[in-house]
C-alpha positions as CSV (number, residue, x, y, z in Angstrom):
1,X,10.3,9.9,1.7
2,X,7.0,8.6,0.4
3,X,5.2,8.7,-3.2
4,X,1.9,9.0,-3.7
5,X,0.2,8.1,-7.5
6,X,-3.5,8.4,-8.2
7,X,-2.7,6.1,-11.0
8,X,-1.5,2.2,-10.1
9,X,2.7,1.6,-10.3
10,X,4.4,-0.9,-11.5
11,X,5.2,-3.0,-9.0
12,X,6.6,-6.8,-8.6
13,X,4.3,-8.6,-6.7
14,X,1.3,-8.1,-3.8
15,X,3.0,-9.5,-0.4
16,X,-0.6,-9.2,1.8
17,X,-4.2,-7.6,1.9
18,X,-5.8,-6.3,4.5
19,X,-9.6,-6.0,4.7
20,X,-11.4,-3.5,7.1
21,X,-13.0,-5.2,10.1
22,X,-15.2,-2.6,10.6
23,X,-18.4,-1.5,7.8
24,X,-15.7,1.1,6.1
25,X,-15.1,0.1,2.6
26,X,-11.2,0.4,2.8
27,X,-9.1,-2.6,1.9
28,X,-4.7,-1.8,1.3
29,X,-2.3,-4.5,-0.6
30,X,1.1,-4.4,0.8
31,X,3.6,-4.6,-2.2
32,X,7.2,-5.2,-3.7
33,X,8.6,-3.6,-6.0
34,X,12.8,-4.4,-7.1
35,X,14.6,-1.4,-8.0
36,X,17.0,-1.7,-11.2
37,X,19.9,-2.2,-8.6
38,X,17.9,-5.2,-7.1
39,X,16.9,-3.3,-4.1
40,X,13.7,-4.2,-2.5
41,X,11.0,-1.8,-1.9
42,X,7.3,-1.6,-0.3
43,X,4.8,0.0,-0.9
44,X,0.8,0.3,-0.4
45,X,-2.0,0.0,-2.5
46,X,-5.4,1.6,-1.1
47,X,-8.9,0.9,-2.5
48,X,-12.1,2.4,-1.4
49,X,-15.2,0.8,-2.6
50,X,-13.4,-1.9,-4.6
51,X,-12.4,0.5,-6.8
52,X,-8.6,1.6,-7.1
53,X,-7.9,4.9,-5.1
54,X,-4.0,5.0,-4.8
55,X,-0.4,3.6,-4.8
56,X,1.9,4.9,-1.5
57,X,5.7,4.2,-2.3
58,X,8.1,4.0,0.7
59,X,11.8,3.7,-1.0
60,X,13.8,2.0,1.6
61,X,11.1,1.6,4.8
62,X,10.5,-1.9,6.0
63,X,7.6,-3.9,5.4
64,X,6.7,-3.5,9.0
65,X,6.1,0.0,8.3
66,X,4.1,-0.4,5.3
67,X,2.0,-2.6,7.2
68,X,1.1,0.4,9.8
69,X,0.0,2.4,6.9
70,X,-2.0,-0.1,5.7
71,X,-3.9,-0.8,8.8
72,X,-4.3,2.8,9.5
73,X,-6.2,3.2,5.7
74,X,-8.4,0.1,6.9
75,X,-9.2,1.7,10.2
76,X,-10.0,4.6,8.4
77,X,-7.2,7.0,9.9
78,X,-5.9,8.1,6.8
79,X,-8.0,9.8,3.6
């Protein structure tokens, strides 16, 4: 199950960035965020332009997994 939010969540700390190594303007911050049971989550936040564009949630993927999503919005792969 994933989340989407046009509007930046909550979250507990940025664990990495990743910058497009191509001309796009797409950068993604891989995040953390600790449920109220004290359950780790990740998560992705995507900008376009330097300008905030959206929060992804992934309750209970690994950060591994986050960090395909986020290389896919760098490359470009995902609008």
């Amino acid at each position: 199950m994933m989340m989407r939010s046009r509007y930046e969540m909550p979250i507990s700390k940025i664990v990495k960035t990743l910058h497009s190594e191509s001309d796009l303007p797409l950068c993604a911050s891989i995040f953390e965020k600790l449920a109220a049971d004290g359950t780790l989550h990740y998560g992705c936040r995507m900008f376009r332009n330097g300008k905030f564009a959206r929060d992804e949630f992934y309750p209970q993927k690994s950060m591994s997994y986050v960090e395909v999503i986020a290389k896919k919005w760098t490359e470009g792969e995902l609008r």
